[in-house]
DSSP file (Angstrom, degrees, kcal/mol; ACC not computed):
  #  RESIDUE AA STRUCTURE BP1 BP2  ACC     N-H-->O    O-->H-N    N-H-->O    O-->H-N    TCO  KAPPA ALPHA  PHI   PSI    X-CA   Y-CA   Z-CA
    1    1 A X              0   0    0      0, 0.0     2,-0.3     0, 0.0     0, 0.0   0.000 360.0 360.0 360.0 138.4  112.8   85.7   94.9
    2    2 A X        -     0   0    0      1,-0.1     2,-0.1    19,-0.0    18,-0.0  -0.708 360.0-124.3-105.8 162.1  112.4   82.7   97.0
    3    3 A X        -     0   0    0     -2,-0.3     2,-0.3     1,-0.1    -1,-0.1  -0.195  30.8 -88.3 -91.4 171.0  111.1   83.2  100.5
    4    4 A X        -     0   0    0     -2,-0.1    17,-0.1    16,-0.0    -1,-0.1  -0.781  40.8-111.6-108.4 132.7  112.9   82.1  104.1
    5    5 A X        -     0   0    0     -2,-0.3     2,-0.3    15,-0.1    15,-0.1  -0.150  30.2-150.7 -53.1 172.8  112.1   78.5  105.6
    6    6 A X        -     0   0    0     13,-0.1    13,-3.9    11,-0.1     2,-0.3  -0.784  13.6-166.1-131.2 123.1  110.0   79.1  108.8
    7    7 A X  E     -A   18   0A   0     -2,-0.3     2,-0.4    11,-0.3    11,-0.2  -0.818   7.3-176.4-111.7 136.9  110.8   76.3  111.1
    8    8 A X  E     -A   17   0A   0      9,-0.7     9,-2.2    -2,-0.3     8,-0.5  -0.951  40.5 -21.9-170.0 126.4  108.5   75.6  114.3
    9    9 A X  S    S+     0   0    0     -2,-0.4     2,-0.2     7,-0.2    -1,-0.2  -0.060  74.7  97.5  66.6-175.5  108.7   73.3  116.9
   10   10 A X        -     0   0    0      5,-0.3     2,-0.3     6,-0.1     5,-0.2  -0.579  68.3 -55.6  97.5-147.1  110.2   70.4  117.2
   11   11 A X        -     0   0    0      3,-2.0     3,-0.3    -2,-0.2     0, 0.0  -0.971  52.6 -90.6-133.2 149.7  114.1   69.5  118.9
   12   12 A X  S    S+     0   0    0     -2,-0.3     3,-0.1     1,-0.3    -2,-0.0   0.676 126.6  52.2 -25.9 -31.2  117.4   70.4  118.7
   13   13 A X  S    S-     0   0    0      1,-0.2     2,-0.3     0, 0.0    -1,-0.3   0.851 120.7  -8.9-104.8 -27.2  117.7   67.4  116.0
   14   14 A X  S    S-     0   0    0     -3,-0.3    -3,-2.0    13,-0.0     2,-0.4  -0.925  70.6 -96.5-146.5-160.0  114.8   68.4  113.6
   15   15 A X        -     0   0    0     -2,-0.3    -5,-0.3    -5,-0.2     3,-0.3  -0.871  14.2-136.6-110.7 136.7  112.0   70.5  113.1
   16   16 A X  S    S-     0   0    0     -8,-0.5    11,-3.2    -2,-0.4     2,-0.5   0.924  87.2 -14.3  -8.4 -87.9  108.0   70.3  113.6
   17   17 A X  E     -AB   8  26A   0     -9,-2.2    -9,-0.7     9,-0.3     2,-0.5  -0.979  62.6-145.3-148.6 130.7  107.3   71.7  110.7
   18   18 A X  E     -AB   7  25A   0      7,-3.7     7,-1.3    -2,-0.5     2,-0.4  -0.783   8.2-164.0-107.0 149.2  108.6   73.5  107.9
   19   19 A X  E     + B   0  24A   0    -13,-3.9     2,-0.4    -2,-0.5     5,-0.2  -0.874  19.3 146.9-131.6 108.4  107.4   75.9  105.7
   20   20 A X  E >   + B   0  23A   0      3,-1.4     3,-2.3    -2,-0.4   -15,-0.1  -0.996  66.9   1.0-137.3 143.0  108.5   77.3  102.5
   21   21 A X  T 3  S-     0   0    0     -2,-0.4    -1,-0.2     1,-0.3    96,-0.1   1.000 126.7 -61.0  67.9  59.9  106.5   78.8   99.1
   22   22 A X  T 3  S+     0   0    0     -3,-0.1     2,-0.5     1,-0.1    -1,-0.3   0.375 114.8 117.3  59.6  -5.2  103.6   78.2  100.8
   23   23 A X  E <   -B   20   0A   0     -3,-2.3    -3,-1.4    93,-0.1    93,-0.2  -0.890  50.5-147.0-138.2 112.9  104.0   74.1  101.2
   24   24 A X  E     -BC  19 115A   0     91,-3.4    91,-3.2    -2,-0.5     2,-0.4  -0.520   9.0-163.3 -85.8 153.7  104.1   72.8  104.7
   25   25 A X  E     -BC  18 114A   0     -7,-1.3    -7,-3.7    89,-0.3     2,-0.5  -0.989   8.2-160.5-144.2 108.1  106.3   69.6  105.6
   26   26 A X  E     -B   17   0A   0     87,-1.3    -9,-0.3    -2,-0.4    87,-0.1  -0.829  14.9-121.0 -93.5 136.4  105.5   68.2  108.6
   27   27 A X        -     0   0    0    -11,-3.2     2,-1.0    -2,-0.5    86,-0.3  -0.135  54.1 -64.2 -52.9 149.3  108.1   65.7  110.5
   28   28 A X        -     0   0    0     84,-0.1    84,-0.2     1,-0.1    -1,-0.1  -0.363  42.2-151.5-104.6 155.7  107.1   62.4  111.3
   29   29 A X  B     +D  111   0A   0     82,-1.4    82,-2.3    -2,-1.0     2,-0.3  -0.397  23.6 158.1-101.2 142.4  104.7   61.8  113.2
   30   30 A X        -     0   0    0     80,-0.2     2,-0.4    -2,-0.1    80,-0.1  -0.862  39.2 -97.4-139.7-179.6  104.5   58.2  115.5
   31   31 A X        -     0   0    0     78,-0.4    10,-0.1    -2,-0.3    78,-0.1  -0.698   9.6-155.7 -83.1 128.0  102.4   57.3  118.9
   32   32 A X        +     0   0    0     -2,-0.4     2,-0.6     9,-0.1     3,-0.1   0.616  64.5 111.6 -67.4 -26.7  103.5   57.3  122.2
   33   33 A X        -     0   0    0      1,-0.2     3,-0.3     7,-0.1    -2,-0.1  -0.274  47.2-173.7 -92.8 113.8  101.0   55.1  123.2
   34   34 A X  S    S+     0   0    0     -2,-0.6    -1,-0.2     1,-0.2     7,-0.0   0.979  82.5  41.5 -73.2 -35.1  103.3   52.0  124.0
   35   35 A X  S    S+     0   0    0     -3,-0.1    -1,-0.2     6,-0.0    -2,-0.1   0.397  88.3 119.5 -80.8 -14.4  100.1   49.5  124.6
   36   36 A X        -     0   0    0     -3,-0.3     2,-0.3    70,-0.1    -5,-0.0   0.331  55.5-143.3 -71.3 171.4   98.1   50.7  121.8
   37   37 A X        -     0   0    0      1,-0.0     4,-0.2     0, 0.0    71,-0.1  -0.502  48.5 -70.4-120.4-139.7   97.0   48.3  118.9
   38   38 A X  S  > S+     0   0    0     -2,-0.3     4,-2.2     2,-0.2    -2,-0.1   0.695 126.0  44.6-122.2 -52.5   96.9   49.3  115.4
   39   39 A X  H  > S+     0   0    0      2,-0.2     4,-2.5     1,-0.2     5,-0.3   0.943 112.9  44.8 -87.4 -45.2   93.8   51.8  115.4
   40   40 A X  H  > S+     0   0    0      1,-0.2     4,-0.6     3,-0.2    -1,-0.2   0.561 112.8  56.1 -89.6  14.6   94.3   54.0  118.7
   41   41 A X  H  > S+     0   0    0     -4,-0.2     4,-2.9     2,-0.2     5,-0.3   0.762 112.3  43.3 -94.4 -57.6   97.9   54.2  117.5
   42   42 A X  H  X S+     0   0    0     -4,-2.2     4,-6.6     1,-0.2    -2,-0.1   0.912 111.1  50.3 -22.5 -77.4   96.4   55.6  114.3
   43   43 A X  H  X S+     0   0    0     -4,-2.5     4,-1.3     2,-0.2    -1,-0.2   0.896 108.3  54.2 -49.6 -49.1   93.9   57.9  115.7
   44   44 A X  H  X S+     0   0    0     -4,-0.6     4,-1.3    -5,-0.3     3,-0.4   0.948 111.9  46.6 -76.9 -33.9   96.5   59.4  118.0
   45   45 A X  H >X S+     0   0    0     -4,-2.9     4,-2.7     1,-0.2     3,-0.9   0.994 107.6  48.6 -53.6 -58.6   98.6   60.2  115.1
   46   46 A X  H 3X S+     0   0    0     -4,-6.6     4,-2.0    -5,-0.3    -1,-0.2   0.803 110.6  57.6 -66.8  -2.8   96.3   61.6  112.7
   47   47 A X  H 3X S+     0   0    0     -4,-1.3     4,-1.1    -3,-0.4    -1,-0.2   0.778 108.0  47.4 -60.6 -40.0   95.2   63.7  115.7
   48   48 A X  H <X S+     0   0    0     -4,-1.3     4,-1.9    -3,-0.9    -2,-0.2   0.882 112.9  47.3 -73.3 -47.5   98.8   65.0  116.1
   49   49 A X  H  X S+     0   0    0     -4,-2.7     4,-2.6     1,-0.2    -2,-0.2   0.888 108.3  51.2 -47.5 -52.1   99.0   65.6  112.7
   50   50 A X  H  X S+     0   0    0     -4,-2.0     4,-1.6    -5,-0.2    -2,-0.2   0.642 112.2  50.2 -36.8 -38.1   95.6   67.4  112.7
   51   51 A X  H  X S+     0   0    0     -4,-1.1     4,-2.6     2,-0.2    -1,-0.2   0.900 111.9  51.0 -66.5 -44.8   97.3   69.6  115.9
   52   52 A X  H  < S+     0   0    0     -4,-1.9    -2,-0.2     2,-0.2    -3,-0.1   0.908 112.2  44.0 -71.6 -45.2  100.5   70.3  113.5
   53   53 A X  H ><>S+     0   0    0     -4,-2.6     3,-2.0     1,-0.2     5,-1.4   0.970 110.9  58.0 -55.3 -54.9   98.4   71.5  110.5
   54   54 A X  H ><5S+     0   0    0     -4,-1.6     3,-1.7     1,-0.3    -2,-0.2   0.864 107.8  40.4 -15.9 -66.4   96.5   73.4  112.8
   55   55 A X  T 3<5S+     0   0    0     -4,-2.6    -1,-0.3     1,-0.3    -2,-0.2   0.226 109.6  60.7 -96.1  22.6   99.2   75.4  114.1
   56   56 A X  T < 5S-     0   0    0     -3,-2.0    -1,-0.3     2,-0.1    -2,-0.2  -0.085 122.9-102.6-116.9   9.0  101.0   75.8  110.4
   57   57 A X  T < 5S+     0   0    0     -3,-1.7    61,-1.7     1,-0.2     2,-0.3   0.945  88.6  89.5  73.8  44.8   97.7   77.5  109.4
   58   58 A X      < -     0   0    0     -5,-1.4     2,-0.4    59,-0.2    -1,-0.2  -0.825  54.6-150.9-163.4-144.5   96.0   74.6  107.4
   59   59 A X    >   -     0   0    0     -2,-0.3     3,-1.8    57,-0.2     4,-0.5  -0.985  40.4 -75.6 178.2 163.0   94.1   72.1  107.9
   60   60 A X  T 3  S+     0   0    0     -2,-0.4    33,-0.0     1,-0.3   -10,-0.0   0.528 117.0  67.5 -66.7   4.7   93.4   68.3  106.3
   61   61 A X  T 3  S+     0   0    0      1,-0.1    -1,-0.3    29,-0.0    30,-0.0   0.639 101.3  51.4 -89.9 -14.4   91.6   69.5  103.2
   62   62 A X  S <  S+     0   0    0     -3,-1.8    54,-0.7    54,-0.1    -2,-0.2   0.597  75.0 126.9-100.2 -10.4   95.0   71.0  102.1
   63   63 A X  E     -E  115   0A   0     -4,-0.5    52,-0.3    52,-0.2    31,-0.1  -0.258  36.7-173.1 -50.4 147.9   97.2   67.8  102.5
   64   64 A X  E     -     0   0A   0     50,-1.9    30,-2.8     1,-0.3    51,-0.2   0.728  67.9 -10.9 -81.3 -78.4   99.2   67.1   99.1
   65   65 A X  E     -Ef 114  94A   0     49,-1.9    49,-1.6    28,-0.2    -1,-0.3  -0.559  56.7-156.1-120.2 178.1  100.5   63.9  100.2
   66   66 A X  E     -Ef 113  95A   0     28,-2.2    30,-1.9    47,-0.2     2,-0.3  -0.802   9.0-155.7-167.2 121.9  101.1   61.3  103.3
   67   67 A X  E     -Ef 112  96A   0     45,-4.1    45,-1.8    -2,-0.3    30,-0.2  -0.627  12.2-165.0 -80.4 155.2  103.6   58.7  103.8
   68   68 A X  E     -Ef 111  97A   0     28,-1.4    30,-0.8    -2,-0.3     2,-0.3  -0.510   9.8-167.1-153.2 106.7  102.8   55.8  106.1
   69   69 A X  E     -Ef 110  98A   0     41,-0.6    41,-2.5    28,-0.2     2,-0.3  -0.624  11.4-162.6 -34.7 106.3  105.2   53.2  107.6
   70   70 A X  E     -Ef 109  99A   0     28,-4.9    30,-3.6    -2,-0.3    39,-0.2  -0.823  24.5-147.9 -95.9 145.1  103.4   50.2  109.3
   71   71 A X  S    S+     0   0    0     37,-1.6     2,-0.3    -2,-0.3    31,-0.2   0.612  92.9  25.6 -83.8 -26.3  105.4   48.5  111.3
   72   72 A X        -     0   0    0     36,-0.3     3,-0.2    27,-0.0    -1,-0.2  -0.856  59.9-152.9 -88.4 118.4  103.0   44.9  109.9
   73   73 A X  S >  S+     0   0    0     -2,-0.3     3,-1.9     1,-0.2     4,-0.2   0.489  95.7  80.6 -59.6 -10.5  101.4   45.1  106.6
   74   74 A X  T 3  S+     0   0    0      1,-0.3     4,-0.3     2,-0.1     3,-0.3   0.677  90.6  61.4 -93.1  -8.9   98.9   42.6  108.5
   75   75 A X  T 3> S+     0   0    0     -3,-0.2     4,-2.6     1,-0.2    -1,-0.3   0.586  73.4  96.7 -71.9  -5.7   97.7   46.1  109.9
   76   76 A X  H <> S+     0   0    0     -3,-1.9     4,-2.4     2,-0.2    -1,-0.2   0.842  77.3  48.1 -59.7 -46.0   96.7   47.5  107.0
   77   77 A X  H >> S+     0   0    0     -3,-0.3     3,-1.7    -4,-0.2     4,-0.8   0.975 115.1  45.9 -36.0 -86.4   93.1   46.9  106.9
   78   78 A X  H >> S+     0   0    0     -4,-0.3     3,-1.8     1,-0.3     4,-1.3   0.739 110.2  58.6 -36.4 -52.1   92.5   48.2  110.7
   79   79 A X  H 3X S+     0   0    0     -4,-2.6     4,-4.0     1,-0.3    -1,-0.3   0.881 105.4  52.2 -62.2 -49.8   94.8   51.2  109.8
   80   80 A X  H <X S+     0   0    0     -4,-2.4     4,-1.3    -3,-1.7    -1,-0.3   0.592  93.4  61.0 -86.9   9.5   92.4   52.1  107.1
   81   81 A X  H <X S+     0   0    0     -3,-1.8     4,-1.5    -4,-0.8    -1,-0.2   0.772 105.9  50.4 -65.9 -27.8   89.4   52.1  108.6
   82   82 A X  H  X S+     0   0    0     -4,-1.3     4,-2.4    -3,-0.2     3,-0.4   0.925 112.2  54.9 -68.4 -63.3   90.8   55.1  111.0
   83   83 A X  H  X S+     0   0    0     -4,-4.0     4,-1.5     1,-0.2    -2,-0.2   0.817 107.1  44.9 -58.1 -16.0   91.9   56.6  107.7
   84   84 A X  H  X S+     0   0    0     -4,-1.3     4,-1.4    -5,-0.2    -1,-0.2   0.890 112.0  48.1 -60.2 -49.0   88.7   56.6  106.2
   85   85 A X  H  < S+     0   0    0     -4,-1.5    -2,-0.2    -3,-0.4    -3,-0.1   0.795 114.8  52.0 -65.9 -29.0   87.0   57.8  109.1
   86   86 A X  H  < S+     0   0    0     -4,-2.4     2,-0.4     1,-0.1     3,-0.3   0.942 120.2  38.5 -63.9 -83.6   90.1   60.9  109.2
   87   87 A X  H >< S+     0   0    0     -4,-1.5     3,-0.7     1,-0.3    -2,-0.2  -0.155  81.0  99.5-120.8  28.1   89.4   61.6  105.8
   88   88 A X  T 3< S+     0   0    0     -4,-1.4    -1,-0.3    -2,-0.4    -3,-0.1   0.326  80.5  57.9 -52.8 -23.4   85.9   61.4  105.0
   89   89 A X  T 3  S+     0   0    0     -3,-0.3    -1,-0.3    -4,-0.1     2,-0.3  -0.012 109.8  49.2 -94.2   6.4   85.1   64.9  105.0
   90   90 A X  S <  S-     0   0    0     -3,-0.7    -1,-0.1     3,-0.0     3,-0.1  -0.949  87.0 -96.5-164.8 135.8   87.5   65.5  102.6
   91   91 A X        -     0   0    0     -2,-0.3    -2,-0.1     1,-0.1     2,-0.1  -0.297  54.5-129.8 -44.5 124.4   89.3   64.8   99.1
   92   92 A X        -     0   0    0      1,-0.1     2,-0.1    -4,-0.1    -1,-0.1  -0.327  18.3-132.1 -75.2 164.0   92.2   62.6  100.2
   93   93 A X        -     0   0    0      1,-0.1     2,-0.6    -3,-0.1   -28,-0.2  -0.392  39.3 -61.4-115.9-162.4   95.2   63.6   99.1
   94   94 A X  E     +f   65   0A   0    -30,-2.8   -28,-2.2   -31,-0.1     2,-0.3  -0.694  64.1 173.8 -84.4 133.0   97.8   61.5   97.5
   95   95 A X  E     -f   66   0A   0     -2,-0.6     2,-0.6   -30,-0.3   -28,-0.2  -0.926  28.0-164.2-112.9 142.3   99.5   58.3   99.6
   96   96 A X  E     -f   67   0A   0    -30,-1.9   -28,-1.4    -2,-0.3     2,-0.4  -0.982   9.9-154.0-139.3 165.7  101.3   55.8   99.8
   97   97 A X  E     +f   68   0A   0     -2,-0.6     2,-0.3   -30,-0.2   -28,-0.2  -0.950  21.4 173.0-133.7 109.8  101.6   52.7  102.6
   98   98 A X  E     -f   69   0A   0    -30,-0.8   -28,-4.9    -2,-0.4     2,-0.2  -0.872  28.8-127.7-124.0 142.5  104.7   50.9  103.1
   99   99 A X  E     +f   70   0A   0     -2,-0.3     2,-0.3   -30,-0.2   -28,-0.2  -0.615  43.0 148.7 -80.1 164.8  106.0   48.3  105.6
  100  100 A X        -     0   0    0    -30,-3.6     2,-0.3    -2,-0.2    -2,-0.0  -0.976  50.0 -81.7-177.8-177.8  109.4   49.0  107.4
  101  101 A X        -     0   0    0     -2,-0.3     2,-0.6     1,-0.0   -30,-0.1  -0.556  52.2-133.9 -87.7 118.0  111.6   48.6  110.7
  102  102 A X        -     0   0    0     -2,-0.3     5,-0.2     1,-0.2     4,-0.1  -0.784  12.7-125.0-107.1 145.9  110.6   51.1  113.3
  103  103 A X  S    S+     0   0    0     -2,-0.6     2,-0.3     1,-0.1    -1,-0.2   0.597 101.7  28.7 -52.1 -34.5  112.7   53.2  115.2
  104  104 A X  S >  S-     0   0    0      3,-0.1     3,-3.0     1,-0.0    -1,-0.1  -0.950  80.4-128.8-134.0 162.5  111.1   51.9  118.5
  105  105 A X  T 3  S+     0   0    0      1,-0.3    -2,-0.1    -2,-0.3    -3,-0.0   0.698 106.1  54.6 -70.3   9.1  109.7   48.6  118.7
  106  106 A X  T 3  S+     0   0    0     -4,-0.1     2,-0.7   -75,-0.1    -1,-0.3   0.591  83.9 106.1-114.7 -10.5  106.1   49.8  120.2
  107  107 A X    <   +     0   0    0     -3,-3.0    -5,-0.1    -5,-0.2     3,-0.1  -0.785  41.8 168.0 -65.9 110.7  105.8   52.0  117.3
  108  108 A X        +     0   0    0     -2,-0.7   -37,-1.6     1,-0.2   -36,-0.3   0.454  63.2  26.5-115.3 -38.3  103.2   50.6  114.8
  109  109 A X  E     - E   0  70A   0    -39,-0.2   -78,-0.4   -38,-0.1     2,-0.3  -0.934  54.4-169.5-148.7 118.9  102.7   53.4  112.5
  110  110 A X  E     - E   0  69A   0    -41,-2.5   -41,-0.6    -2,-0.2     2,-0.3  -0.936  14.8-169.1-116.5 140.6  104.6   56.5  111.2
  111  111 A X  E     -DE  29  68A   0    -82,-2.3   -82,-1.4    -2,-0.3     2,-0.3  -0.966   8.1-169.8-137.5 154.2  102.9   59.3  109.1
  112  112 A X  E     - E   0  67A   0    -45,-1.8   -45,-4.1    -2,-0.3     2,-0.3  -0.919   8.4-160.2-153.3 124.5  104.3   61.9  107.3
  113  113 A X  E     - E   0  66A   0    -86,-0.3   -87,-1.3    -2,-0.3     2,-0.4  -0.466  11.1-168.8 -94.3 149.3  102.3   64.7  105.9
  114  114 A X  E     -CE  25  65A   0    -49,-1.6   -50,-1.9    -2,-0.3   -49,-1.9  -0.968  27.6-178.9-114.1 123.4  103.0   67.6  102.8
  115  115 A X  E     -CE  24  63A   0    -91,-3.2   -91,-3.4    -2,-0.4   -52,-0.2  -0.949  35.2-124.1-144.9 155.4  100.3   70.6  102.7
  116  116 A X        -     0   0    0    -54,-0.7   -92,-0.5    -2,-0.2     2,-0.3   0.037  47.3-109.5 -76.9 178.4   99.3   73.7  100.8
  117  117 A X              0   0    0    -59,-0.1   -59,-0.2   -94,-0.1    -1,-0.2  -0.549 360.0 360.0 -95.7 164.5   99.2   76.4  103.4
  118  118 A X              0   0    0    -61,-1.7   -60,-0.1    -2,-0.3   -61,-0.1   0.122 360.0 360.0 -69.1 360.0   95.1   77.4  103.9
């Protein structure tokens, strides 16, 4: 018998996060920070992420997977020094890192997480 999505947060066009079978799906997540470069665009995302897990009852040792859209591949480096430093404390889970066109031009990075529940 399959269990009923739980949906949380988010806007009138999608959801925060969802949750079904145990396995959270977070939207994705990008920076506000219009000025930002590469790295404090990062950090404030995987912080957001960190916030999202949080309040979906898990936490970064449970991610499954994480997409990430750069907006430059010539960011990649810088990007992954913040993601080493996120995810040092923890088995990383699986990823992969793609360039692509982003929905607003000050956007630099999009991440998008899957996690066990805690």
């Amino acid at each position: 018998m399959s269990q009923t999505v739980q949906k949380i947060g988010g806007s009138s066009r999608f959801s925060a996060i969802a949750i079904k079978n145990g396995i959270i799906h977070l939207a994705g997540q990008v920076s506000q920070l219009e000025t930002a470069g590469i790295a404090e665009q990062a950090k404030d995302v995987f912080a957001k992420v960190d916030a999202l897990l949080e309040q979906a009852g898990s936490k970064r040792e449970d991610m499954l997977s994480v997409q990430i859209w750069l907006a430059d591949m010539a960011d990649y480096e810088a990007m992954n020094l913040e993601w080493d430093a996120w995810v040092s404390n923890v088995t990383p889970p699986t990823r992969i890192c793609v360039e692509a066109r982003m929905a607003k031009p000050h956007y630099k990075i999009e991440v998008l997480v899957v996690s066990a529940s805690a």
